[in-house]
C-alpha positions in Angstrom: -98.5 36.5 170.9 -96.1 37.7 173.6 -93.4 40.4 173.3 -91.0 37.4 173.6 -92.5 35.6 171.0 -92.6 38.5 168.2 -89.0 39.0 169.0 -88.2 34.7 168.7 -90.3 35.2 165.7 -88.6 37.7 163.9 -84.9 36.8 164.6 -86.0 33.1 163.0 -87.7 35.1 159.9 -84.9 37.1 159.2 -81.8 34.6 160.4 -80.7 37.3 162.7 -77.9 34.9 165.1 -75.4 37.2 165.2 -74.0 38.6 168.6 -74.7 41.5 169.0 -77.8 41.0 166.5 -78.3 43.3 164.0 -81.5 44.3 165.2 -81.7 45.1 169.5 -85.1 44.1 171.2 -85.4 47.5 172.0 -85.6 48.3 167.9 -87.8 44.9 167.3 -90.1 46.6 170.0 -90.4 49.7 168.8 -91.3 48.2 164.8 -93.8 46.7 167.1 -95.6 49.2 168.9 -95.6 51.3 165.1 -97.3 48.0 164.1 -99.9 48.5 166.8 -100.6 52.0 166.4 -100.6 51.7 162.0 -103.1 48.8 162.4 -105.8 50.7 164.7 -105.3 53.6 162.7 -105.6 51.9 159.4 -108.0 49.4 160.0 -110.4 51.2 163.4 -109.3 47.9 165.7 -109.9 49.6 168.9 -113.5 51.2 169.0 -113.6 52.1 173.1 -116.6 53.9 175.3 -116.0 52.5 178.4 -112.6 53.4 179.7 -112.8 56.4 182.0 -109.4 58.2 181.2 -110.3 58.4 177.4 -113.7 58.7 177.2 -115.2 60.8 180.0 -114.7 64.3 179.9 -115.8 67.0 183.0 -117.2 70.2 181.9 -116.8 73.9 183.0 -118.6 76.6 182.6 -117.2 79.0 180.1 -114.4 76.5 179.4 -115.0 75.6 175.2 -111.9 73.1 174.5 -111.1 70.0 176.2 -108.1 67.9 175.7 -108.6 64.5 174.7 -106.4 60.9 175.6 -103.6 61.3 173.4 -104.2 57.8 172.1 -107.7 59.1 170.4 -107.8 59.6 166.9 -111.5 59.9 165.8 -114.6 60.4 167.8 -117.3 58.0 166.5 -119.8 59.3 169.3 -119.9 62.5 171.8 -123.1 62.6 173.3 -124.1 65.4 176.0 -126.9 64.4 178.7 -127.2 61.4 176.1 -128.0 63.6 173.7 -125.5 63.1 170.3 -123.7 66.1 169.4 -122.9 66.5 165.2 -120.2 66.9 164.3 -118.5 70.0 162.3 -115.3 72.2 161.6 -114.2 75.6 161.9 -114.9 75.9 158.0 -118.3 74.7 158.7 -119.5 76.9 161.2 -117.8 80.8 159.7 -120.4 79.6 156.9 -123.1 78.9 158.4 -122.7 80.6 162.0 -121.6 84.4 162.2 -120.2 84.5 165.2 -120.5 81.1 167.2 -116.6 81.7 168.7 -118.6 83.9 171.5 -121.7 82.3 171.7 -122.1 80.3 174.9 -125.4 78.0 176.4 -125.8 74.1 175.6 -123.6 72.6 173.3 -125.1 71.7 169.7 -121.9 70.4 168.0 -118.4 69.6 168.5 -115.1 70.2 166.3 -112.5 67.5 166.6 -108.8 68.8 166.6 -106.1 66.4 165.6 -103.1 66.1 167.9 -100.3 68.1 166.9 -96.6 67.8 168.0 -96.9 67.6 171.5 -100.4 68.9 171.7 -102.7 66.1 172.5 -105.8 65.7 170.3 -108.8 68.0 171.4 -112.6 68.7 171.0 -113.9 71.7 171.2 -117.8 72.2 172.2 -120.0 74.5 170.5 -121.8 76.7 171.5 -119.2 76.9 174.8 -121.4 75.6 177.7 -122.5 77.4 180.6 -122.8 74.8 183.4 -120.3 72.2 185.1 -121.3 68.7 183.4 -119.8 65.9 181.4 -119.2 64.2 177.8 -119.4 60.9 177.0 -117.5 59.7 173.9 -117.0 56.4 172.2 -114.0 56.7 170.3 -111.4 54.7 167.9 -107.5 54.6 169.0 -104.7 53.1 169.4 -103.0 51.2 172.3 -102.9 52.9 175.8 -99.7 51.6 176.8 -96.5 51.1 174.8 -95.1 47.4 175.1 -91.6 47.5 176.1 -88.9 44.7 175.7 -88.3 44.7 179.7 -91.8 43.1 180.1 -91.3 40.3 177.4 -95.2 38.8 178.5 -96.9 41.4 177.6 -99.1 41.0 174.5 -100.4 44.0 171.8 -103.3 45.5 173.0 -105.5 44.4 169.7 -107.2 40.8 169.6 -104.5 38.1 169.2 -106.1 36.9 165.5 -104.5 40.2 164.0 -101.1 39.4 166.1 -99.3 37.7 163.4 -100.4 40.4 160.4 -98.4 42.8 162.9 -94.8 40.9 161.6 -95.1 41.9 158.2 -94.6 45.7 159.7 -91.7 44.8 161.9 -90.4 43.7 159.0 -91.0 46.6 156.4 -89.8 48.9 159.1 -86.5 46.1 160.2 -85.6 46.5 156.4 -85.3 49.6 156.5 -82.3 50.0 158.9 -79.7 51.9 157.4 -77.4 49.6 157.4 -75.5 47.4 154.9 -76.7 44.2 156.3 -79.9 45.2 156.9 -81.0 47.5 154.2 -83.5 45.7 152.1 -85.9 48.2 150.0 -87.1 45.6 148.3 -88.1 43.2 151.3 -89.2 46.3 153.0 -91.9 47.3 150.3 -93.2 43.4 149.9 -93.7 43.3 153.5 -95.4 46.6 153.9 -97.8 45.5 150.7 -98.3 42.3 152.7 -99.8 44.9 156.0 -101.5 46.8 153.3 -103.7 44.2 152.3 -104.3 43.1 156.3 -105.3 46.4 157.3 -105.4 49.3 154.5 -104.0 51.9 153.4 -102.9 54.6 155.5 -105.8 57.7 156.0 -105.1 60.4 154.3 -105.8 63.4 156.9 -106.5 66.1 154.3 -109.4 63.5 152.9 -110.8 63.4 156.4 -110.6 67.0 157.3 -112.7 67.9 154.0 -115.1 65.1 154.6 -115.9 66.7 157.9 -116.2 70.1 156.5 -118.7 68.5 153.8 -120.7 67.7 156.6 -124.4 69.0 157.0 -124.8 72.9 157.5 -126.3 73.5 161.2 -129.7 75.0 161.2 -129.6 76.0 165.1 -128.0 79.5 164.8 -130.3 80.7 168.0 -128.1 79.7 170.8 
């Protein structure tokens, strides 16, 4: 589906004729691109190694912490000169580790940083390498680009057979609108059960951080 036809789509669902409409295309875009980023979060849609920008990094010598594309969320892969790095947490290593934040030579594991506020996600190699070279990561995120109402064509980044699950956001988030002809809690929480069921349940981050510091000890401590 096109930008155009989410927006014909949703205007018919909800009977939204007047003029102006209750809802803009700018806000029917915007419960859009949400949709987009909730589903590849929720449900891992976009699993990319191949794109350059995202999942490429260049190496420096002495240089431990590398921002990532802000559209990455997880790290399914990092490999370095092919070689597959585990990974670990701060937690993880002060156990295990005395020490490792000065330790330098080729890196054994990696520690994933969420993005936060308007830092961009990040990894952070360990032991901190000593030589110009390069990751490669295969990772899951969301969409590259925002769509925007100006370029109605456009379509969501995800394959098309999930395009009509992406509504039932629009609409949870469209019900929402404070508003007294829009406000719908009730609407809103059927059609965010309906996206539920399509894609999940939202990830809890504290469940993911402790799953990675549950993670094997290392037993290289020799670096």
């Amino acid at each position: 589906m096109k930008v155009a036809d989410f927006i014909t789509e949703f205007r018919d669902i909800v009977q939204d004729n007047e003029v102006p409409p209750f809802w803009s295309s700018e806000n029917i875009v915007r419960y859009l691109n949400e949709a987009v980023q909730e589903a590849c979060e929720r449900a891992k849609l976009i699993e990319d190694r191949t794109t350059p920008a995202v999942c490429s990094i260049t190496l420096q010598a002495g240089e431990s912490t590398y921002a990532l594309h802000p559209s990455v969320f997880e790290i399914k892969r990092l490999a370095f000169r092919g070689k597959p790095l585990a990974e670990t947490s701060v937690e993880g290593l002060d156990g295990d580790c005395q020490g490792w934040e000065s330790q330098s030579g080729t890196p054994q594991s990696f520690i994933f940083e969420q993005g936060n506020g308007a830092q961009p996600p990040r990894v952070r190699l360990v032991p901190t390498p000593t030589a110009a070279d390069t990751i490669a990561l295969t990772v899951h995120r969301g969409a590259l680009k925002p769509l925007s109402a100006d370029i109605d064509q456009a379509k969501p980044e995800i394959h098309e057979r999930f395009h009509d699950r992406l509504m039932d956001w629009v609409l949870h988030r469209a019900y929402l609108k404070q508003d007294a002809d829009t406000f719908d809690p009730n609407k809103a929480a059927v059609s965010l059960g309906l996206f539920v069921q399509s894609f999940g349940a939202r990830p809890d981050a504290n469940v993911q951080r402790k799953q990675r510091d549950r993670r094997p000890p290392l037993v290289r401590s020799n670096w």
